[in-house]
Backbone bond lengths (Angstrom), bond angles and torsions (degrees), N, CA, C in turn:
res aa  C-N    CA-C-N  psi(-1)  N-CA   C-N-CA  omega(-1)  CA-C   N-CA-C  phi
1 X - - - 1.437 - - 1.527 111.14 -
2 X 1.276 104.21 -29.01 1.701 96.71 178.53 1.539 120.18 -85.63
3 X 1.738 118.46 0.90 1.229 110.60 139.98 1.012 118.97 -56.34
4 X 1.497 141.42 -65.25 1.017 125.62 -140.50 1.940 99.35 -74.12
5 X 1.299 125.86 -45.26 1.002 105.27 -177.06 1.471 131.81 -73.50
6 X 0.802 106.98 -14.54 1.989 114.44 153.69 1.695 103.50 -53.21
7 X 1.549 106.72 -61.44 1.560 93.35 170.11 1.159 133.21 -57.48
8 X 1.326 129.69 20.46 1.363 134.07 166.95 1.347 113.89 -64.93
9 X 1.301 97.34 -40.82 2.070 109.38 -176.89 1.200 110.06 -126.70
10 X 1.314 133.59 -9.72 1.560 123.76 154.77 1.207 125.82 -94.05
11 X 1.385 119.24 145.21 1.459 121.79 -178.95 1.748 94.73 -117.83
12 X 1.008 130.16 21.32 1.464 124.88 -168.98 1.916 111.46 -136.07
13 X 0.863 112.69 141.48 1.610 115.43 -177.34 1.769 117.28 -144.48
14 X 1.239 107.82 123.49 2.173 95.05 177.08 1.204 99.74 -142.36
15 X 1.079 132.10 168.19 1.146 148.43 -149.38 1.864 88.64 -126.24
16 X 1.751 93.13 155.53 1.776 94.35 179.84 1.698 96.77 178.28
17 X 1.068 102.74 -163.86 1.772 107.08 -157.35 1.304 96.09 -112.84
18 X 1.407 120.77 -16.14 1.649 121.13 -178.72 1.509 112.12 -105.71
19 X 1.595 122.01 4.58 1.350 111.11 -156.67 2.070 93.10 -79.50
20 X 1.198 89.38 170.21 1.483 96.72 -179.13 1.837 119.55 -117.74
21 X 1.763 85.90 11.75 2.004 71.17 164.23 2.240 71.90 -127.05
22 X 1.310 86.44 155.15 1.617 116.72 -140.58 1.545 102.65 -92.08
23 X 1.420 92.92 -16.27 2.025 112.48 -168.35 1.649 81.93 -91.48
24 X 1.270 139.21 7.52 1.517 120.76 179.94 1.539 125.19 -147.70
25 X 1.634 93.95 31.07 1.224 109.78 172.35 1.406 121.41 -105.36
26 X 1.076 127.74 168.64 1.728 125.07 -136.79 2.069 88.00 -95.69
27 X 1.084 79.74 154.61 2.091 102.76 -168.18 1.159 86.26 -103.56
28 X 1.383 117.96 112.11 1.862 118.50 148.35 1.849 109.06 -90.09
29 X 1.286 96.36 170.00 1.706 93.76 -167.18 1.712 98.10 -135.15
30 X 1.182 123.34 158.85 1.345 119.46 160.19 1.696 127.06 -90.36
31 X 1.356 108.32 57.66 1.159 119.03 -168.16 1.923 113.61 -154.84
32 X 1.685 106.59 148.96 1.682 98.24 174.34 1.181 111.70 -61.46
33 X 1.031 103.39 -169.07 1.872 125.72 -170.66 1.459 111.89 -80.12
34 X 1.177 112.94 -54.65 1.851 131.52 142.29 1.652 113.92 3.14
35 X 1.386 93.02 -79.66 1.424 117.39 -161.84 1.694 106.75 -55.74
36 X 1.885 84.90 -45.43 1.835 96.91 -159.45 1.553 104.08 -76.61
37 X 1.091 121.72 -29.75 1.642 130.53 -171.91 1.637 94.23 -63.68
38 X 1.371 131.26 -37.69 1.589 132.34 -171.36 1.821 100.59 -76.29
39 X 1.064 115.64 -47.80 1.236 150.35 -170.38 2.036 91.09 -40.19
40 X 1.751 86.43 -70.89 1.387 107.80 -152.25 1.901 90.03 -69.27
41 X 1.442 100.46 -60.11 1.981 91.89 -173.20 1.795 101.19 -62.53
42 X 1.003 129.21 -18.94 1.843 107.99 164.26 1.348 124.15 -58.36
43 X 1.928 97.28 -26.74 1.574 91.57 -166.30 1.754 99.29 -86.67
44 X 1.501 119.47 -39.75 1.161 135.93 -171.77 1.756 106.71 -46.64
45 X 1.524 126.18 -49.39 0.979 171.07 122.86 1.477 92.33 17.90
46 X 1.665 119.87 -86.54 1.387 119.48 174.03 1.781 127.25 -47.61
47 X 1.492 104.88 -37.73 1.508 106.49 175.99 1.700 112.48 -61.26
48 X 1.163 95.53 126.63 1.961 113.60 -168.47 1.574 107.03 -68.36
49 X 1.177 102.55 -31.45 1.948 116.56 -158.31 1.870 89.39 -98.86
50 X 0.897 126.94 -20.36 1.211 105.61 173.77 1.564 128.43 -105.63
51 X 1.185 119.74 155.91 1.769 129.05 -170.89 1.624 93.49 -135.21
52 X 1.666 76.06 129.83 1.729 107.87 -172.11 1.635 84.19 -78.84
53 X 1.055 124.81 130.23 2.254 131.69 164.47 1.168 99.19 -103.09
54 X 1.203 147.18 -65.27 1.588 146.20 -175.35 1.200 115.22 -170.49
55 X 1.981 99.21 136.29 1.426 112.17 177.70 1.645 110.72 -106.46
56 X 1.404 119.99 160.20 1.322 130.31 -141.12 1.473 87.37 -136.58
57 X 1.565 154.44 61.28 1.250 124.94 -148.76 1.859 103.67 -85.72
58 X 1.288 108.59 -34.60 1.303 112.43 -175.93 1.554 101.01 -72.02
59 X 1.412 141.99 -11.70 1.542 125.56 162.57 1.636 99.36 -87.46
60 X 1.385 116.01 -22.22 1.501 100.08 -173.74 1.989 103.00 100.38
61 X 0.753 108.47 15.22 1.846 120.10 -163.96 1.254 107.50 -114.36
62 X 1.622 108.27 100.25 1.833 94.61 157.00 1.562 100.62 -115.67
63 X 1.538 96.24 139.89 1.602 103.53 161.18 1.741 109.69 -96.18
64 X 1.610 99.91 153.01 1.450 129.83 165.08 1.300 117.43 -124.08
65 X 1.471 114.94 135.08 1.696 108.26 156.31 1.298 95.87 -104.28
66 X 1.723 108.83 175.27 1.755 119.70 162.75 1.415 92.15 -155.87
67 X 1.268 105.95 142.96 1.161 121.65 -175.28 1.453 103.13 -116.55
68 X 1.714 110.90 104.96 1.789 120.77 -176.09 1.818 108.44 -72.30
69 X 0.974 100.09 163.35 2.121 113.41 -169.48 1.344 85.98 -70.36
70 X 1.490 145.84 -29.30 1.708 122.81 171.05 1.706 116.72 -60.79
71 X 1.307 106.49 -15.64 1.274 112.00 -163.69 1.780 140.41 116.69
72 X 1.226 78.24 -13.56 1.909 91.80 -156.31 1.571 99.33 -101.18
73 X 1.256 101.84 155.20 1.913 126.56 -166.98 1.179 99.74 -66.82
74 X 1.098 131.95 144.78 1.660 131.75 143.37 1.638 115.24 -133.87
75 X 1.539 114.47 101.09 0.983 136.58 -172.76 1.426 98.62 -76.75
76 X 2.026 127.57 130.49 0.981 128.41 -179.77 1.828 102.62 -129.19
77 X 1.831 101.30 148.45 1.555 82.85 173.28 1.959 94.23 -137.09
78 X 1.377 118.89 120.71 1.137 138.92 178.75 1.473 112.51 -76.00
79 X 1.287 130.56 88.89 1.987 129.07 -171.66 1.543 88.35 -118.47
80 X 1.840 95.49 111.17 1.449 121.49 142.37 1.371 135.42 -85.98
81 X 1.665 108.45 100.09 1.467 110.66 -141.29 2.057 82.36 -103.91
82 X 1.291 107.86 138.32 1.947 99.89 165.05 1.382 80.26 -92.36
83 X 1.660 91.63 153.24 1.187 112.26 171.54 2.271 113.14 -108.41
84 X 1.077 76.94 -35.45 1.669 105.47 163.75 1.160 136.01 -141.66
85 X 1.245 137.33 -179.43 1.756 116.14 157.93 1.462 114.69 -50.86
86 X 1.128 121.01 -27.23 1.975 105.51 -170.64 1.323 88.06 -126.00
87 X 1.534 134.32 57.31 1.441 116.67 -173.01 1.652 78.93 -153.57
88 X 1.403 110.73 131.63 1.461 103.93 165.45 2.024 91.06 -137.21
89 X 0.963 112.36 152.73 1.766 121.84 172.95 1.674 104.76 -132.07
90 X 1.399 112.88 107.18 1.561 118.49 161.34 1.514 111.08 -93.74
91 X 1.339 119.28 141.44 1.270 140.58 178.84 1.637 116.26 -128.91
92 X 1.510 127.05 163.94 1.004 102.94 -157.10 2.010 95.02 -153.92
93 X 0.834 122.28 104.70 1.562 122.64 -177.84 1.391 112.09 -116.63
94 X 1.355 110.07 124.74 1.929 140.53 -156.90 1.385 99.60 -138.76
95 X 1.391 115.51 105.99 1.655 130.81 165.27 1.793 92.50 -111.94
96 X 1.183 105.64 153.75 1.461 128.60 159.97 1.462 121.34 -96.02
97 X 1.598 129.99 126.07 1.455 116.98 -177.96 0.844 140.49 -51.44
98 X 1.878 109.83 -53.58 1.275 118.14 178.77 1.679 119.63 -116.22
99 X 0.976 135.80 132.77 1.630 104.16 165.01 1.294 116.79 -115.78
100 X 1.024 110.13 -172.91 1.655 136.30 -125.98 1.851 95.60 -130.07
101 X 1.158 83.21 104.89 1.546 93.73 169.31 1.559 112.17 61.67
102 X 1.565 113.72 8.27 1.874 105.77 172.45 1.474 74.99 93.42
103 X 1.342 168.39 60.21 1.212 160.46 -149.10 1.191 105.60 -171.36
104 X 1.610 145.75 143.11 1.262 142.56 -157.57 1.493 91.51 -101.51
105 X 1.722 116.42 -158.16 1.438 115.15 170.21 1.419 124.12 -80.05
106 X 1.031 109.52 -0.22 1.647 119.75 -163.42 1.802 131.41 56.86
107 X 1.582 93.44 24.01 1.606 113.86 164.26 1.845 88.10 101.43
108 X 1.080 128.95 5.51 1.407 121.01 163.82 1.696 125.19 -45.66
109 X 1.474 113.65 -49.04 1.464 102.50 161.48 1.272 134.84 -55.80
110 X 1.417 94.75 -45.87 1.677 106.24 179.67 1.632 109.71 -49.64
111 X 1.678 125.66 -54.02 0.932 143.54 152.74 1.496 118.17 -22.48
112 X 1.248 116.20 -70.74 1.326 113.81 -159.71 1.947 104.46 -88.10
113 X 1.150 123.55 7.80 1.420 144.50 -178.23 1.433 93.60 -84.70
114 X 1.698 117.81 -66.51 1.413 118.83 -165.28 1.461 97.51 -70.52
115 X 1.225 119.22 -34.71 1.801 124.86 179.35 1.428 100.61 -39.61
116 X 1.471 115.64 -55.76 1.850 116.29 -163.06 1.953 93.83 -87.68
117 X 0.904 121.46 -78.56 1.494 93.88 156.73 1.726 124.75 20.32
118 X 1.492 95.97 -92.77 1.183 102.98 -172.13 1.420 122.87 -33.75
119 X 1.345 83.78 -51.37 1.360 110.46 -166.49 1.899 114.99 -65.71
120 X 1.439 101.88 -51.75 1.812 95.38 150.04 0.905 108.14 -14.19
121 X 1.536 112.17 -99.74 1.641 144.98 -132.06 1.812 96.47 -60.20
122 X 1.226 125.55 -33.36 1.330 138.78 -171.80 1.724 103.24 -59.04
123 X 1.571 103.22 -57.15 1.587 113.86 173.24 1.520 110.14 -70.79
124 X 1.251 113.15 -12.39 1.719 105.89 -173.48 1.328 107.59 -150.51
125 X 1.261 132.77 54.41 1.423 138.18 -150.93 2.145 86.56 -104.19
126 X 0.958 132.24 -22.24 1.360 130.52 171.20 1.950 116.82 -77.41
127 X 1.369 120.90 -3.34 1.405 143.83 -167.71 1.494 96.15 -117.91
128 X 0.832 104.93 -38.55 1.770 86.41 -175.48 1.393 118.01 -73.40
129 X 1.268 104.95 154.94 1.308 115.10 174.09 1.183 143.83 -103.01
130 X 0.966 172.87 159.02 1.959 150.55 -158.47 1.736 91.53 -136.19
């Protein structure tokens, strides 16, 4: 519930190592960069609502849009950073284009962040790390 009311005035959501709600902090994996980049566009791949726009493999950068049933853009950018040889860290940053009435997303990034998330950990739930 306290997404959604944060989404009252934000239209923007990222994931990081300091955030303090716990569902939106960055996933390290026990695996190279290689592995996780296949990993991550298989899982991306299954989600219906989203469109791959361009991948970046040598920055480590894939973008997504999704276009929600109100209408409005949600531009996503997926960075598979190695951290070492057996250390990979994905992060995940979701702004919305336009909003709606001076009105944030209504916790839609936050949402659709843990959505691709999920969806990782599902294809690689033995790589991750806690």
């Amino acid at each position: 519930m306290a997404g959604f009311f944060q989404g009252l005035y934000r239209s923007v959501a990222q994931t990081s190592d300091r955030t303090r709600d716990l569902r939106l902090r960055t996933r390290y994996f026990r695996t190279n960069k290689e592995q996780m980049w296949g990993i991550v566009l298989n899982a991306l791949a299954e989600l219906t609502d989203v469109t791959l726009t361009h991948e970046v493999k040598s920055a480590g950068e894939i973008l997504l849009q999704r276009r929600t049933f109100t209408g409005r853009i949600q531009d996503v950018t997926v960075t598979v950073i190695q951290m070492n040889p057996l250390k990979t860290a994905v992060d995940i940053y979701s702004a919305s284009q336009d909003s709606f009435f001076f009105m944030g997303d209504l916790g839609s990034n936050d949402r659709l962040i843990r959505r691709i998330y999920k969806q990782m950990e599902s294809h690689s739930s033995n790589l991750l790390m806690k």
